[in-house]
C-alpha positions as CSV (number, residue, x, y, z in Angstrom):
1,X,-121.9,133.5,-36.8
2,X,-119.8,136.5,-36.2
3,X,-116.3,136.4,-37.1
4,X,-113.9,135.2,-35.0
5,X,-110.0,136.0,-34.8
6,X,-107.4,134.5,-32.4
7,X,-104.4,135.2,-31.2
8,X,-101.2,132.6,-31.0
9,X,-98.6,132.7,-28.7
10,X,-95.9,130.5,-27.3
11,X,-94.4,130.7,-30.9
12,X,-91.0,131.2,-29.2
13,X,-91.6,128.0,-27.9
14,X,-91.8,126.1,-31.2
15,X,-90.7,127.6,-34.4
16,X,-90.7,130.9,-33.8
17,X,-92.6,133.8,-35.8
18,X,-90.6,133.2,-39.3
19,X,-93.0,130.4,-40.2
20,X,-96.5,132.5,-40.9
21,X,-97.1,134.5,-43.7
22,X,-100.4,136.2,-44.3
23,X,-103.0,134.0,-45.5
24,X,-101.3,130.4,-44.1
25,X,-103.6,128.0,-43.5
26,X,-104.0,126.7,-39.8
27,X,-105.7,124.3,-37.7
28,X,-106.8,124.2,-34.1
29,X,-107.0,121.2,-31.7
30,X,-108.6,121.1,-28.9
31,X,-106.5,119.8,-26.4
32,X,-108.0,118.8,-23.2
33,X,-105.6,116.5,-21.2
34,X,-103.7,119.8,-21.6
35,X,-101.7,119.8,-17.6
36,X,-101.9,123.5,-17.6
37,X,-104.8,124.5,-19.5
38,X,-108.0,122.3,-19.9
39,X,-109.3,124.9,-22.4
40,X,-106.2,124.4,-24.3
41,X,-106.0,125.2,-28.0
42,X,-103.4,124.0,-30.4
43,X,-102.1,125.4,-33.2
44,X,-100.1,123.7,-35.9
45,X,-99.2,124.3,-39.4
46,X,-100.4,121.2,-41.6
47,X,-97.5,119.1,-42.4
48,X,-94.7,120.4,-40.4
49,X,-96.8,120.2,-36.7
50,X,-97.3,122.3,-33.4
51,X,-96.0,125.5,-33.6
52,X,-97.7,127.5,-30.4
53,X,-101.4,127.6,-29.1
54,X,-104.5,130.1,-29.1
55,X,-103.8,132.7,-26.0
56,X,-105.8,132.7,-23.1
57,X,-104.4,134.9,-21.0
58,X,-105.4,138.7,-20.5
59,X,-102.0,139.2,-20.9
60,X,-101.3,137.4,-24.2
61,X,-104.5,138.1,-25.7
62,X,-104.3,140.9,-28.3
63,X,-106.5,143.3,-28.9
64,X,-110.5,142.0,-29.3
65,X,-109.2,138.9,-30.5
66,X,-111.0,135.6,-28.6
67,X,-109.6,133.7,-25.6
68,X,-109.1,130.1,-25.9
69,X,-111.6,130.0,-23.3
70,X,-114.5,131.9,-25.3
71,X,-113.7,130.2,-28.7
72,X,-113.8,126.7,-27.0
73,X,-117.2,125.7,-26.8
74,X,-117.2,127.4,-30.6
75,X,-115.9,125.2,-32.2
76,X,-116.0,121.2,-32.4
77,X,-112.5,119.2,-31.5
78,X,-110.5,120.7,-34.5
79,X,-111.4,123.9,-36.6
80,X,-109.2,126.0,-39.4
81,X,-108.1,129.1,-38.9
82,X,-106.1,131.7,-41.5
83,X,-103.4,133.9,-40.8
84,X,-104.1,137.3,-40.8
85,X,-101.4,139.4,-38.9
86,X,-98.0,138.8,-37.5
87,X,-96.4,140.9,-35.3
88,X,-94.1,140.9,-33.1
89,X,-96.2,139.9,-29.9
90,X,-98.6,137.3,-31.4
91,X,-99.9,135.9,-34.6
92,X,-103.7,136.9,-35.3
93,X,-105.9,134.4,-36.7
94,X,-109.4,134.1,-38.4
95,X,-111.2,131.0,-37.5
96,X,-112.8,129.6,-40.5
97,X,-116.5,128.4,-40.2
């Protein structure tokens, strides 16, 4: 399988940006009962919780990275993920297989 990387947004939301460091381990929920999104993706940090969710927006999508949308059916009710790159719009990920 070709490799996949993410985006996270809604940081601002949770805990901000300060929290991820290059190489973090992360893991991704599906979250269907989601009221806004039923392609929802959550992120959270293991041991501290939620802290934003994959993008699935044109708009909050960076880059080539993958939409919640088009990693969805990708990946079974939870997957990991590693930090890559922060910046200052979004938090790219690599979705461990």
């Amino acid at each position: 399988m070709k490799k996949l990387y993410v985006t996270i947004t809604g940081c601002n939301h949770y805990m901000g940006f300060e929290v991820f460091h290059k190489k973090m381990e992360l893991v991704l929920k599906k979250e269907p009962d989601n009221e806004y999104d039923h392609e929802a993706i959550r992120v959270e940090i293991p041991g501290v919780g939620k802290v934003g969710y994959v993008a699935n927006s044109p708009h909050t999508v960076l880059g080539e990275t993958c939409s919640a949308g088009r990693l969805y059916d990708k990946i079974g009710r939870r997957a990991k993920a590693k930090v890559y790159l922060v910046t200052d719009r979004g938090v790219i990920a690599k979705v461990e297989h």
